[in-house]
N, C-alpha and C positions, 0 to 999 in steps of 0.2 A: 278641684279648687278653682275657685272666678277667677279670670283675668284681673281684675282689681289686688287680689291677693298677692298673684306674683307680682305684678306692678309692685307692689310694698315688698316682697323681698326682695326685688331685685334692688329697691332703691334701699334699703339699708345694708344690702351684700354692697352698694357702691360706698355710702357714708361710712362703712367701717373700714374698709379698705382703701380707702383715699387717706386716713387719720396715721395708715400704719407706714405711708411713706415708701410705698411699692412693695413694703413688708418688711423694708430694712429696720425699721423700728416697731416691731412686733414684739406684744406682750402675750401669755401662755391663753388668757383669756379671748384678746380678739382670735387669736388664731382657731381656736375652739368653736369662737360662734360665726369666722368665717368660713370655715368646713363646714359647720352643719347649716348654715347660709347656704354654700354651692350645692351641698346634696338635696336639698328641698326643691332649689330652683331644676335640676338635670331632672328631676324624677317629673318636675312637668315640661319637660323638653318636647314641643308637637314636632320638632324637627329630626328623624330616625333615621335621615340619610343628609348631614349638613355639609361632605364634601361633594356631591351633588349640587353645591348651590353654591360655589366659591365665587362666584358675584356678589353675592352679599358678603364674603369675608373680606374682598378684594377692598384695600384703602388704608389709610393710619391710623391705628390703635395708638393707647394710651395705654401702658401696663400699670392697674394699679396695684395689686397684688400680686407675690408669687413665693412659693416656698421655696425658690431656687439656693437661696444660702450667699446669694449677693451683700456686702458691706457697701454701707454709704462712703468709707474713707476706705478706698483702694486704690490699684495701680492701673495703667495701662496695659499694663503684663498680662494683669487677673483678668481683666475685661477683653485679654484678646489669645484665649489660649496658648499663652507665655512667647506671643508672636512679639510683638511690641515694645519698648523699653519702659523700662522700671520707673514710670512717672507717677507720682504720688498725686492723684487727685480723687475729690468728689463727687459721688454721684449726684443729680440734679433734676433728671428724667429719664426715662425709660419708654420707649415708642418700640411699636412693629409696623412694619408696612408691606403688605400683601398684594401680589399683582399679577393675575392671569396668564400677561403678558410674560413669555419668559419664565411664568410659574417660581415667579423672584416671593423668598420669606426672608426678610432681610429686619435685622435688630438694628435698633439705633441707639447711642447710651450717651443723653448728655452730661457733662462732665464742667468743673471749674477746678482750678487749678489755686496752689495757694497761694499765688499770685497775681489771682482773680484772671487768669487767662480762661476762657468760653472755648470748651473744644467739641468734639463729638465724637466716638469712638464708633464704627460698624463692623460690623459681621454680616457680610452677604454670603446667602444662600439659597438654594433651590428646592420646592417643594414637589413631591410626587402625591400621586393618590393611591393610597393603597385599599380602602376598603369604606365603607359607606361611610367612618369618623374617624379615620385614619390617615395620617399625613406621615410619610418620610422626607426626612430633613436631610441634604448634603447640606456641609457647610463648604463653603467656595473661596471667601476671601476676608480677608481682617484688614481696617488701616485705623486713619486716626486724621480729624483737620478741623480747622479752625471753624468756631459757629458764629464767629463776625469777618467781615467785609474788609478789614482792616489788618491782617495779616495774611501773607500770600504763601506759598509752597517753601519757600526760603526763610522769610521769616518764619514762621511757627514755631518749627524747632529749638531756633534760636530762643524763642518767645517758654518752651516749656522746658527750659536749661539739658538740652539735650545739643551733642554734636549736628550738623546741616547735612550730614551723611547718612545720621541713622535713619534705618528703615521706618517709616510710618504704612507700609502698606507688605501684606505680605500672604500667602496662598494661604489655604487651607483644607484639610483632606478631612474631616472625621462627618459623624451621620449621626443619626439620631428618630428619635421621630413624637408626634403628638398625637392626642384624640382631641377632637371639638366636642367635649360634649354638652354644651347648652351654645343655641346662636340663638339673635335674632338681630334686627337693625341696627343698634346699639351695642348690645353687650354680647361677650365671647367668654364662653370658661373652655377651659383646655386645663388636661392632662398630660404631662409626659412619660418620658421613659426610665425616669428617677422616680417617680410618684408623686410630681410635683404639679401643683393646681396652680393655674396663673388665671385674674380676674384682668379682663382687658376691655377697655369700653371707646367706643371710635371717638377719633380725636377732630373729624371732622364737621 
């Protein structure tokens, strides 16, 4: 298949998965033709050993896709392996950011509040190499803080009707792991360990 060809699937695996809202608003049908989107695109994958080359994965992604089973109206709890308190908010975006350095895989989940509070929930974590498209995942740490300038480590809490004591930030022990299996300078499909496909395309 030309390069022209997958150029065109890749760009309509992007337009359909951008429409579905990271997938949180997924119908039986995109999800149908975004499956058979990724299996087209992996099958011309020239890249046979893509963690070999985590300089090109290295940077911020954009998730636009993923069959993780994520709600757009959830908690902080949910967003943070039940570390977090029981804060009722909206999903808004979804970032990964990837770095050599440190071999940091770390999620970023932005979030509004229904009180229009801008927050950001993370999960840092650490990536291993296990095998030519294989990445193990520890998860390291969960917290939670403000995505404007305008509330400090004090405020916030206050700000997402939560006690000034409770915990916003707290360990984490579990693992996991993914395949890369399509890169190239732009777009990332990945598999995980649920059988879940995530379409991620760099944010920068």
């Amino acid at each position: 298949m030309s390069n022209n060809a997958l150029f065109n699937l890749k760009q309509e695996l992007i337009a359909t998965s951008a429409v579905t809202d990271n997938g949180l608003n997924l119908t039986p049908a995109h999800r149908q033709r975004i499956e058979k989107l990724a299996e087209q695109i992996e099958a011309l994958n020239q890249d046979s050993e893509p963690t070999s080359h985590m300089e090109l994965v290295q940077g911020r992604w954009r998730l636009l896709y993923s069959t993780f089973g994520l709600e757009q109206q959830t908690t902080l709890s949910r967003l943070s392996f039940g570390k977090l308190p029981d804060v009722a908010v909206s999903i808004t975006g979804i970032f990964q950011e990837i770095y050599t350095d440190g071999q940091q895989y770390n999620n970023l989940i932005e979030f509004i509040t229904g009180s229009s509070v801008k927050g950001v929930a993370l999960v840092l974590a650490r990536y291993t190499v296990v095998d030519s498209k294989r990445l193990a995942i520890d998860f390291l740490e969960t917290s939670a803080q403000s995505a404007t300038d305008d509330l400090d480590n004090t405020a916030f809490p206050e700000a997402l009707g939560i006690e000034p004591a409770s915990p916003l930030k707290s360990t984490l022990s579990g693992s996991g792991w993914s395949d890369i299996t399509y890169l190239d300078e732009d777009l990332r499909l990945m598999r995980g360990n649920q059988q879940n496909l995530y379409v991620l395309l760099r944010a920068e």
